[in-house]
Structure formats: structure tokens, C-alpha cells
Backbone as JSON Lines, residues from 0, in Angstrom:
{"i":0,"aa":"X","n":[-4.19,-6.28,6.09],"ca":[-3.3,-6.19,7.23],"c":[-1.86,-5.9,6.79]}
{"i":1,"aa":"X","n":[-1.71,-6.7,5.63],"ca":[-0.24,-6.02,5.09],"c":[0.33,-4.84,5.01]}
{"i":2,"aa":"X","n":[-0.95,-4.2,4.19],"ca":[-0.95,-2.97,3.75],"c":[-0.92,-2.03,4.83]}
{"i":3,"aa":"X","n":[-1.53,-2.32,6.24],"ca":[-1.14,-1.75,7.31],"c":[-0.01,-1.93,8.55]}
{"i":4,"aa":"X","n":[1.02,-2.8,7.94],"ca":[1.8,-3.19,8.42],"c":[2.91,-2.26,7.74]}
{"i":5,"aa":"X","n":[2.7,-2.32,6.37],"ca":[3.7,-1.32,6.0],"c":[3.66,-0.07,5.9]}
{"i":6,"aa":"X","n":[2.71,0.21,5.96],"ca":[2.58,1.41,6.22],"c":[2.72,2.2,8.16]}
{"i":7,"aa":"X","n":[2.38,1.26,8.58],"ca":[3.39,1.29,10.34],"c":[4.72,0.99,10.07]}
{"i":8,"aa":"X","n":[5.15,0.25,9.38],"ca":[6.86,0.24,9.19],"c":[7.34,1.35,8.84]}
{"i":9,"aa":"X","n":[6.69,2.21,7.74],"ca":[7.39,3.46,6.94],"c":[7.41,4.67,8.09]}
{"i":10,"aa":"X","n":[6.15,4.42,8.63],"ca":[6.3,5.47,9.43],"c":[6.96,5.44,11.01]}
{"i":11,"aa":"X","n":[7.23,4.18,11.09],"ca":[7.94,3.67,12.31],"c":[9.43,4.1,11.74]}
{"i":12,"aa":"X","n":[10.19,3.56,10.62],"ca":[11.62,3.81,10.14],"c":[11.89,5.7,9.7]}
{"i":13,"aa":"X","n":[10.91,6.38,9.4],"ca":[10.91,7.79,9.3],"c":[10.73,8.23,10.53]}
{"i":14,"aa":"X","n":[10.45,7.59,11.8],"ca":[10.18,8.15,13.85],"c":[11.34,7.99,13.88]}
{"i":15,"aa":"X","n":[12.28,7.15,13.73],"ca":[13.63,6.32,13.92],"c":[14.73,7.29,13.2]}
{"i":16,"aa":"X","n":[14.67,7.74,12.09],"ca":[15.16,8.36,11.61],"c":[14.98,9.62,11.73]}
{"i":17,"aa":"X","n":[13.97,10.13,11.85],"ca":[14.6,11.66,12.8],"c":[14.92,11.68,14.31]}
{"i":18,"aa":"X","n":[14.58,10.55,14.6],"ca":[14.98,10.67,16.03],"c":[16.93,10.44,16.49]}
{"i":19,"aa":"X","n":[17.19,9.61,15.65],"ca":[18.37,9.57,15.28],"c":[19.46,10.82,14.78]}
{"i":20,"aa":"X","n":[18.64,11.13,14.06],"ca":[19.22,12.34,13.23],"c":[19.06,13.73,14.22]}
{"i":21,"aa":"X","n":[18.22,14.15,15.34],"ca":[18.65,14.58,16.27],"c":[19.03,14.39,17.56]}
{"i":22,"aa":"X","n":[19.26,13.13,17.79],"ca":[20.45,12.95,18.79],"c":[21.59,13.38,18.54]}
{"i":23,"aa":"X","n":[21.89,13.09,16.95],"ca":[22.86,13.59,16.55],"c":[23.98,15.03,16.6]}
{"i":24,"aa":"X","n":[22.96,15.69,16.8],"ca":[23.09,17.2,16.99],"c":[23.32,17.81,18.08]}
{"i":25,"aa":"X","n":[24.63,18.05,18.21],"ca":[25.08,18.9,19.61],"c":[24.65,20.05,20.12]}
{"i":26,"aa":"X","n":[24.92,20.81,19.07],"ca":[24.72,22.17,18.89],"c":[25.73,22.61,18.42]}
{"i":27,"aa":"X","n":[26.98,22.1,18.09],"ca":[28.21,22.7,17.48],"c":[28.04,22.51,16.32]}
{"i":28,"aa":"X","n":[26.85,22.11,15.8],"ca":[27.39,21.49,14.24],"c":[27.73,22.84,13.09]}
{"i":29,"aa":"X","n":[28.19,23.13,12.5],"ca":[28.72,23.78,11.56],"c":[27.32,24.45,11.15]}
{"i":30,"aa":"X","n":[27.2,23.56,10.14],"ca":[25.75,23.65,9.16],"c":[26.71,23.92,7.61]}
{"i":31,"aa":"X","n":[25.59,24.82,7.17],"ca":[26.22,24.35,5.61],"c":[25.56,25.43,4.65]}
{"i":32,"aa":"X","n":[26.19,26.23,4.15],"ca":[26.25,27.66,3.01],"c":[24.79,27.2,2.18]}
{"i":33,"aa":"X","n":[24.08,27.95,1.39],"ca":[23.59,27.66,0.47],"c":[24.13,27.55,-0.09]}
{"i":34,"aa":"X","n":[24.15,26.48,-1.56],"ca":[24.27,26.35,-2.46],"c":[25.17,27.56,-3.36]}
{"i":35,"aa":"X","n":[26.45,27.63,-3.79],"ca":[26.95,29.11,-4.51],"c":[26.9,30.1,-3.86]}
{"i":36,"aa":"X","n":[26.9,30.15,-2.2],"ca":[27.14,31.4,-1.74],"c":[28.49,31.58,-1.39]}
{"i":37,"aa":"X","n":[29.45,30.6,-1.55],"ca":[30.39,31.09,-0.72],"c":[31.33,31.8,-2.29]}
{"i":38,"aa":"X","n":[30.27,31.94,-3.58],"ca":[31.16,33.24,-4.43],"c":[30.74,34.28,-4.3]}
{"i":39,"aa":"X","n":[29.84,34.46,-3.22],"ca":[29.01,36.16,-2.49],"c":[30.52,36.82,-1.76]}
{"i":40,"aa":"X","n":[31.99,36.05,-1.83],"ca":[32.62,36.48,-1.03],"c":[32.14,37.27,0.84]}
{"i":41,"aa":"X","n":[31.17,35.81,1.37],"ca":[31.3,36.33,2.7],"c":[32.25,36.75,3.74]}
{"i":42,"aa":"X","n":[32.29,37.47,4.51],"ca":[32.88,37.83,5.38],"c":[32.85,36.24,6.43]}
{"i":43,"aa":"X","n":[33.84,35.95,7.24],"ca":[33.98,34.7,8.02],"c":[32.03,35.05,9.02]}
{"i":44,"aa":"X","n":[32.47,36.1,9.65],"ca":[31.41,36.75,10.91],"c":[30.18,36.01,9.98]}
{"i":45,"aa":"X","n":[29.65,36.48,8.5],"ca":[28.66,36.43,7.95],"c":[28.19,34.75,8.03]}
{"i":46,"aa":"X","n":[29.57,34.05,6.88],"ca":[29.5,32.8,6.43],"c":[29.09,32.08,8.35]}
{"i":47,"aa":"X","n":[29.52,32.02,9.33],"ca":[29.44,31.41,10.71],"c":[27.5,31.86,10.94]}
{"i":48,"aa":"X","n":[27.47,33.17,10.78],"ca":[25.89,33.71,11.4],"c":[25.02,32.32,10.3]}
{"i":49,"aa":"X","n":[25.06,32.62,9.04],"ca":[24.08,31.82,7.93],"c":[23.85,30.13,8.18]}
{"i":50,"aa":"X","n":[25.36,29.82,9.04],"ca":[25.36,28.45,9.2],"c":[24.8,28.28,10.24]}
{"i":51,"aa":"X","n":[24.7,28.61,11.09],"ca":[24.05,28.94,12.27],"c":[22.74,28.91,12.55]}
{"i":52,"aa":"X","n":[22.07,30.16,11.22],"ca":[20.74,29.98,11.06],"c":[20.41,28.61,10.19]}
{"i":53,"aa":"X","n":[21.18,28.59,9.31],"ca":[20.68,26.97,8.81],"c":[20.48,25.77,9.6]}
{"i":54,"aa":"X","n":[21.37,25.35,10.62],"ca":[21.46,24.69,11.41],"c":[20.1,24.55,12.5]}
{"i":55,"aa":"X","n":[19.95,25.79,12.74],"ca":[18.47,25.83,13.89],"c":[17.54,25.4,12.56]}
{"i":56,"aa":"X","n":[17.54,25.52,11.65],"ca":[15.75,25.8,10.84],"c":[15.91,24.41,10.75]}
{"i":57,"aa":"X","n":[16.91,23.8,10.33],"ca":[16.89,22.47,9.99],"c":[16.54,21.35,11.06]}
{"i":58,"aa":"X","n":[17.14,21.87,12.39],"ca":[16.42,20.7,13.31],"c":[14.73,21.29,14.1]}
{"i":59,"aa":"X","n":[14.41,22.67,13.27],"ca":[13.09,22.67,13.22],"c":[12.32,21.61,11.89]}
{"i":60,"aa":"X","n":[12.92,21.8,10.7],"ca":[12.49,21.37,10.1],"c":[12.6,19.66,10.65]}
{"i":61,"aa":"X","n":[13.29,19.05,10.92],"ca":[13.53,17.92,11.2],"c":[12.21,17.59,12.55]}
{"i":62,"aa":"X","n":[12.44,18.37,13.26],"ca":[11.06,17.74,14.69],"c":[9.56,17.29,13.81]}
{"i":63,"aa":"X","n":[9.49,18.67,12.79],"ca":[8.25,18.8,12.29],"c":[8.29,17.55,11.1]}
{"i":64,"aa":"X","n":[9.42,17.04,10.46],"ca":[8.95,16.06,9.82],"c":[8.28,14.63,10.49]}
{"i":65,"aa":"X","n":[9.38,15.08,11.87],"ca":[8.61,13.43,12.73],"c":[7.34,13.28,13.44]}
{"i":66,"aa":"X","n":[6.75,15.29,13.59],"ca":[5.53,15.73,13.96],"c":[4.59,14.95,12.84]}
{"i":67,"aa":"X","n":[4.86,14.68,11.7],"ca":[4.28,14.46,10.37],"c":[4.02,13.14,10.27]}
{"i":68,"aa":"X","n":[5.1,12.69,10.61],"ca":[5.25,10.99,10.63],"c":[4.6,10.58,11.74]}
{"i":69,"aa":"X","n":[4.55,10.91,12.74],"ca":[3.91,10.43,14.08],"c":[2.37,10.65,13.78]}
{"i":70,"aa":"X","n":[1.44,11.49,13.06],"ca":[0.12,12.42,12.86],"c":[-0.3,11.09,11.71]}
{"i":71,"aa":"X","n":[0.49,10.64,10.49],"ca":[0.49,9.94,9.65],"c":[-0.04,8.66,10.4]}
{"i":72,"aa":"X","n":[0.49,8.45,11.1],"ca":[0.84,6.62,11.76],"c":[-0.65,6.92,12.63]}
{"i":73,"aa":"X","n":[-1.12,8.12,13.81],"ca":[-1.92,8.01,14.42],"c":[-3.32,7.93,13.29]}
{"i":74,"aa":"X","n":[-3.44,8.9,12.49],"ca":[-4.1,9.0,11.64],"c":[-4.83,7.51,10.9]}
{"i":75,"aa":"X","n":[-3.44,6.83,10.23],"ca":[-3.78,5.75,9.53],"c":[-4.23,4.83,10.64]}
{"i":76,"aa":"X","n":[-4.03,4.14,12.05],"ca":[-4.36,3.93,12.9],"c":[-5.81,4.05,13.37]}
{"i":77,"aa":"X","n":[-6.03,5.01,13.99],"ca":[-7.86,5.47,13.56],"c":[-8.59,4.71,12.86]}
{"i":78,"aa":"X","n":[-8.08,5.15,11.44],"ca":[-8.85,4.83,10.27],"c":[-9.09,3.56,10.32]}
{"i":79,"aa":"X","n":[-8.18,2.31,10.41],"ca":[-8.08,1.01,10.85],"c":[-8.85,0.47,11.27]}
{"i":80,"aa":"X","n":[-9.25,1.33,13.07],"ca":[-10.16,0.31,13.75],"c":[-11.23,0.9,14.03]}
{"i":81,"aa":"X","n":[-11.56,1.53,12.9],"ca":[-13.04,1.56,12.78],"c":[-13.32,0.73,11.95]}
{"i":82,"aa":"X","n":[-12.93,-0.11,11.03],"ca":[-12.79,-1.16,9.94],"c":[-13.37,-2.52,10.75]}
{"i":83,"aa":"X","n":[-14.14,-3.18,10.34],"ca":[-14.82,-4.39,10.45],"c":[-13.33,-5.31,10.01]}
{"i":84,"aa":"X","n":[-13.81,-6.92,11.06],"ca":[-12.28,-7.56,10.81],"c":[-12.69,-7.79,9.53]}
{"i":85,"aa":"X","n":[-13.55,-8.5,8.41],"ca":[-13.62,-8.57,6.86],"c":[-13.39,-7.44,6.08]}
{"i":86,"aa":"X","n":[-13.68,-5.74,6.91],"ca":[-12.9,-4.52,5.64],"c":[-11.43,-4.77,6.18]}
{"i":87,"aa":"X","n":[-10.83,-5.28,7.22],"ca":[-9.47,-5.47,7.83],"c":[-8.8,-6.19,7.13]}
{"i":88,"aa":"X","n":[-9.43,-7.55,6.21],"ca":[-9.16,-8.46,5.79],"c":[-8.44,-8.3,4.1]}
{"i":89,"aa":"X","n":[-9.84,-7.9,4.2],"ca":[-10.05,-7.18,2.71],"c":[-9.08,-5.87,2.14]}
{"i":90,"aa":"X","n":[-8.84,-5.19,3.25],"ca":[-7.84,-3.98,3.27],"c":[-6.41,-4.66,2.79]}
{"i":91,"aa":"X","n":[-6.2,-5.86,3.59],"ca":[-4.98,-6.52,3.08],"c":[-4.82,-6.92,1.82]}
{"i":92,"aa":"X","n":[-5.39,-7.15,1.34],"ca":[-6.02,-7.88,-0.44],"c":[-5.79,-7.19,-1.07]}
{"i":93,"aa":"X","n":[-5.8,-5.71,-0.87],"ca":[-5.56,-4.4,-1.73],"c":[-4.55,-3.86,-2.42]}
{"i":94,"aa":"X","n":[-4.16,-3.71,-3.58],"ca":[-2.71,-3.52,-3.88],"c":[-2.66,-1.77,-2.93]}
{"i":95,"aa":"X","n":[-1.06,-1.76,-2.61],"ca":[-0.78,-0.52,-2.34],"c":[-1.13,0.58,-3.56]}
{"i":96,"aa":"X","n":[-1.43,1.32,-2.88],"ca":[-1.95,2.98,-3.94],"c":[-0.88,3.32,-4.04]}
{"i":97,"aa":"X","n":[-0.56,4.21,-5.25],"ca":[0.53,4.67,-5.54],"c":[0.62,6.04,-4.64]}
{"i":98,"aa":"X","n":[-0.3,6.24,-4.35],"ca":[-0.25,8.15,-3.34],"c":[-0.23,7.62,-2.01]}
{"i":99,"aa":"X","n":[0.19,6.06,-1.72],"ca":[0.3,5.69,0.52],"c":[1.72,5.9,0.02]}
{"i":100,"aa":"X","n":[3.12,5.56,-1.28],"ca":[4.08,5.58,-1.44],"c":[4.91,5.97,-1.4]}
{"i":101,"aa":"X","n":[5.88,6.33,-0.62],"ca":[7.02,7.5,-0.13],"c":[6.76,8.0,-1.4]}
{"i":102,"aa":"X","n":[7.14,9.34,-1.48],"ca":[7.68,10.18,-2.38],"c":[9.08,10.14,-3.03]}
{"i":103,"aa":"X","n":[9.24,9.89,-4.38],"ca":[9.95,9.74,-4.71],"c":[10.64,11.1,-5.75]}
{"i":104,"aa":"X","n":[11.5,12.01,-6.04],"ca":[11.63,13.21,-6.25],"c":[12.35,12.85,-7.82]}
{"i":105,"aa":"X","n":[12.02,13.31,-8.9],"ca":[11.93,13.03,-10.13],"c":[13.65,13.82,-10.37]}
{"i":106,"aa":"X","n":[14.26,12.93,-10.82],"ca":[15.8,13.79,-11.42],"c":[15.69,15.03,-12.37]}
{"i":107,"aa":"X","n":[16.47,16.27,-11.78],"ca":[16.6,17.19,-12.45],"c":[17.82,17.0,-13.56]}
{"i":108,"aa":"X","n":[17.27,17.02,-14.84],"ca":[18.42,17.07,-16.1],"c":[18.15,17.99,-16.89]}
């Protein structure tokens, strides 16, 4: 039960967090150059269009992460209660797997 408790937390605090993160968003927001483009010497017209497009992909990208997180939570859910209350029990007993574990992104040096 633990183990499914936290794993409804992670994916409850990642619903929360994009949901947050587009309230946030007016539609004025700026957005933000790639990385070293602004020594492409853009034109203003250019540098405004790129931010622009960054800005939309990103609160696509953003719906679809909470599309992910919400699919995750229904998913693991399912799986649950088809579980007998002793595999329910027993499920709790289980150390966490290292692959239920957020992702953690290895430092580039």
C-alpha cells in the first residue's frame, strides 16, 4: 500500500505541477532563444517569431506531460485492484524498483 501511495503522490505532485505551470501562462510570455542563437545575429522580427514558437510547443509539451502523468496514475490504479487484499498487502512489503523512480538525468561533464 505504501508503494502505492507513493506512487499516487508522484503522480498527484507532477498533475499539480503542470497544472500550475499553465495557469501560469498568459499568452504574453516572451519564451526563450535556443541555446547560442542569439550569436546567429537575429533580426528583432526573427528573435520575437522563434520565441513565440517556443512558447506554444512548450505548453504543448507541458499538457502532454500531465496527459502522461494522469495515464501513469490511471494505469497504476487498474493494476491495483485487480490485486487480492494479501497481493495488496504484500505489494506494500516490496522495496520500490528502481524503474517506478522519477528519472533522474545524469550530469553532463
Amino acid at each position: 500500500m505504501r508503494r502505492v501511495v507513493a506512487v499516487a503522490v508522484a503522480a498527484l505532485s507532477l498533475t499539480l505541477f503542470a497544472t500550475l505551470a499553465a495557469d501560469g501562462q498568459t499568452g504574453t510570455k516572451k519564451g526563450t532563444l535556443p541555446q547560442g542563437w542569439k550569436k546567429l545575429g537575429l533580426s528583432e522580427e526573427q528573435a520575437t517569431k522563434i520565441r513565440a514558437i517556443g512558447a506554444t510547443y512548450k505548453t504543448k509539451i507541458d499538457d502532454l506531460t500531465k496527459q502522461i502523468a494522469d495515464l501513469k496514475t490511471e494505469m497504476r490504479t487498474k493494476q491495483v485492484a485487480l490485486l487480492t487484499d494479501a497481493q495488496k498487502k504484500a505489494l506494500t512489503a516490496l522495496p520500490i524498483d528502481p524503474a517506478e523512480k522519477p528519472e533522474t538525468k545524469p550530469d553532463k561533464k
